[in-house]
C-alpha positions in Angstrom: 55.0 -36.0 -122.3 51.5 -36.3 -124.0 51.5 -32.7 -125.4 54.8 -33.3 -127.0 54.0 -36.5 -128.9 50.8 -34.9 -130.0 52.5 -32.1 -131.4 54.8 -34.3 -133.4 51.8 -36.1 -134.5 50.1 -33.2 -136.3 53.3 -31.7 -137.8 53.5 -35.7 -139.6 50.1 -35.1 -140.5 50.9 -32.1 -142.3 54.4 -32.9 -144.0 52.8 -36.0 -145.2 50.0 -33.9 -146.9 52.7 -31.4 -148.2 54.8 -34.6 -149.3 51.9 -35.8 -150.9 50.6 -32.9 -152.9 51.5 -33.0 -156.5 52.2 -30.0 -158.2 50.1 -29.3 -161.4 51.5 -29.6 -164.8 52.9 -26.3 -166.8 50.6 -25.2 -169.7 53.5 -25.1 -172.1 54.3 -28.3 -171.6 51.0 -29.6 -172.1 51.2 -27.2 -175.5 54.3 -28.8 -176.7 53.0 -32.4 -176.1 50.0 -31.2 -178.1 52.2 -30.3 -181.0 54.2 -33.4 -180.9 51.1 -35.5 -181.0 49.9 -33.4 -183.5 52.5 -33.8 -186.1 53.9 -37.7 -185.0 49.9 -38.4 -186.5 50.2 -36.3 -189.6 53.6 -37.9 -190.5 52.0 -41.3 -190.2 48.9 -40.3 -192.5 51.5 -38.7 -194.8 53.9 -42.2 -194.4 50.4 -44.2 -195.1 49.5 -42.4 -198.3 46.3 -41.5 -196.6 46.5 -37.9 -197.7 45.2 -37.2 -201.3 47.9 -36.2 -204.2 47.7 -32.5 -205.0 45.4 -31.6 -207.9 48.2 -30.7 -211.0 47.3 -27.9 -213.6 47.5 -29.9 -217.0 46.6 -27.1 -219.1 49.6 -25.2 -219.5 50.6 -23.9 -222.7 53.2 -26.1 -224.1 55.8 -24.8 -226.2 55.7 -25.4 -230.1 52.1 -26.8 -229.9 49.8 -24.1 -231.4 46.8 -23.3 -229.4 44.1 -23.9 -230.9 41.5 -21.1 -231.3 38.0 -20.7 -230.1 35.3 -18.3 -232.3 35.2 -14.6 -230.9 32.4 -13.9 -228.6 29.9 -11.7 -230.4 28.5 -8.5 -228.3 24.6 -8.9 -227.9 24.5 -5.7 -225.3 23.5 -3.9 -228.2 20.7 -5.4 -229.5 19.1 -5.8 -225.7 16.4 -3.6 -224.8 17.4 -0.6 -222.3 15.2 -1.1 -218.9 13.7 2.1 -218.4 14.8 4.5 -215.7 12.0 4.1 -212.5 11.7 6.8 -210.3 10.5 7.1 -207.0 7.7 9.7 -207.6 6.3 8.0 -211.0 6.4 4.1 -209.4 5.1 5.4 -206.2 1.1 6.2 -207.6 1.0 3.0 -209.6 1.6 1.2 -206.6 -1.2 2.5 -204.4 -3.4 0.4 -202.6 -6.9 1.6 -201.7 -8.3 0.4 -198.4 -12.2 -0.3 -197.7 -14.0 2.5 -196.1 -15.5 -0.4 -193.9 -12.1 -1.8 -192.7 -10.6 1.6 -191.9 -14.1 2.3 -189.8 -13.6 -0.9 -188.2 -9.7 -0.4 -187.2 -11.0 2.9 -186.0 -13.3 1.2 -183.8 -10.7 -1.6 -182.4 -8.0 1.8 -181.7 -11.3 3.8 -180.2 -11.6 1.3 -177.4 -10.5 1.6 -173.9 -8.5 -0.5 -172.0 -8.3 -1.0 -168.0 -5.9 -3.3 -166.6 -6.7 -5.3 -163.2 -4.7 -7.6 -161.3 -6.3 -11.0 -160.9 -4.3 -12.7 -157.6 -6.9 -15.9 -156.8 -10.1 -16.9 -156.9 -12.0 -18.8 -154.5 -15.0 -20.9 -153.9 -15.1 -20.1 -150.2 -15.6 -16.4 -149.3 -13.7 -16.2 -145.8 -10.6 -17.3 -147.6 -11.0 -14.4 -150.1 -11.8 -12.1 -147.2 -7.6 -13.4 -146.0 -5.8 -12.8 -148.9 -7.6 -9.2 -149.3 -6.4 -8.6 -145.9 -2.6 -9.6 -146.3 -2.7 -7.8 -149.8 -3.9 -4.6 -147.4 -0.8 -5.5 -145.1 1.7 -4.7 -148.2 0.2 -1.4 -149.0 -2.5 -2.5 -152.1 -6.1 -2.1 -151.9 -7.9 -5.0 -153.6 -12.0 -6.0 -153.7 -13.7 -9.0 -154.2 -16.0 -9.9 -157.3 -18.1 -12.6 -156.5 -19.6 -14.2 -160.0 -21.4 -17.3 -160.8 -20.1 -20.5 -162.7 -22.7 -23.0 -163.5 -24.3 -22.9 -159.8 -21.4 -22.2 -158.2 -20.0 -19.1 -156.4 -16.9 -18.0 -156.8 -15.1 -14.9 -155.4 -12.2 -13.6 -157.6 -9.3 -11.2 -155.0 -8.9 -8.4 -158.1 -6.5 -5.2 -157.6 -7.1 -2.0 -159.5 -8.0 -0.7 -162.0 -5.4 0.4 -163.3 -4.6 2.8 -166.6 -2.0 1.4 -168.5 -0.3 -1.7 -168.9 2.8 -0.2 -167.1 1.6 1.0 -164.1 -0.4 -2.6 -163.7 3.1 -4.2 -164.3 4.7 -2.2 -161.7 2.1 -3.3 -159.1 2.3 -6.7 -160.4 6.1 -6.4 -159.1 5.2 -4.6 -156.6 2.9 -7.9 -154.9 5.0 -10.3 -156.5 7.9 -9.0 -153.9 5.8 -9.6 -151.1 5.4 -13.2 -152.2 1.6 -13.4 -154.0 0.9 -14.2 -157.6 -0.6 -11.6 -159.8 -2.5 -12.4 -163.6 -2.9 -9.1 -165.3 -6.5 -8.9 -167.5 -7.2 -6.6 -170.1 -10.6 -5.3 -170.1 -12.9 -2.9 -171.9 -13.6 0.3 -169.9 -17.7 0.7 -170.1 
């Protein structure tokens, strides 16, 4: 007797959720409500007066008033000077710029330069916690070093990988360790 009062139970339960549900309303009646609204509150501006009168062309010609006449326009084109024809080839050599020997040298000199790119991931005061992250960075397949350098009295040990060539392939590696979850800063620096 139990099972069959709990099965009548739980088909209640799920009539009254059908019998409860509300079906959503159709878009086109939603559009044609719109519409409705739409022009009952321009017909009630319009009804108002709110909307402005139309602007109404006045200056028509009349019949049997004579228009009266302005003076002719007199043709200046004539008497203005002609612009002379520019060509490329004669405008060109006018418009040279000549650049310093000394600047050239010196862009010369900024372009001569060679770059090296290395991979900065930390830096640390304490050594043995350098000497970990090298390690883990070994575990993903990079090799890194330490450069220990002093700041004001204090030692510092910076985990660097590379060098590498070219910006690209220090990005790539930069993706590369950044995938197995460390940090990367990539420096720029003079090859000596």
């Amino acid at each position: 007797m139990t099972k069959k009062t709990t099965v009548r139970k739980t088909t209640k339960k799920a009539t009254a959720r059908k019998a409860g549900h509300k079906r959503p309303v159709p878009g086109w009646i939603i559009l044609v409500f719109g519409m409705l609204s739409g022009l009952l509150i321009g017909l009630f501006i319009y009804l108002k007066g709110w909307v402005p009168e139309p602007i109404q062309n006045n200056q028509q010609p009349v019949p049997g008033i004579a228009k009266e006449t302005s003076p002719p326009v007199e043709d200046v084109s004539q008497t203005l000077s002609k612009k002379p024809d520019y060509d490329f080839y004669s405008v060109l050599p006018e418009m040279e710029v000549v650049i310093p020997k000394e600047e050239l040298e010196q862009q010369a000199a900024r372009n001569s330069k060679e770059y090296s790119y290395i991979l900065q991931l930390a830096s640390f005061k304490n050594q043995q916690d350098a000497e970990e992250l090298k390690a883990r960075i070994a575990f993903s397949g990079q090799i890194a070093y330490i450069q220990s350098i002093d700041v004001n009295g204090t030692q510092w040990h910076r985990v660097r990988v590379g060098p590498f060539d070219s910006s690209r392939e220090a990005d790539k590696q930069k993706r590369q360790l950044e995938q197995n979850g460390h940090k990367a800063l990539v420096l720029k620096e003079t090859k000596s």
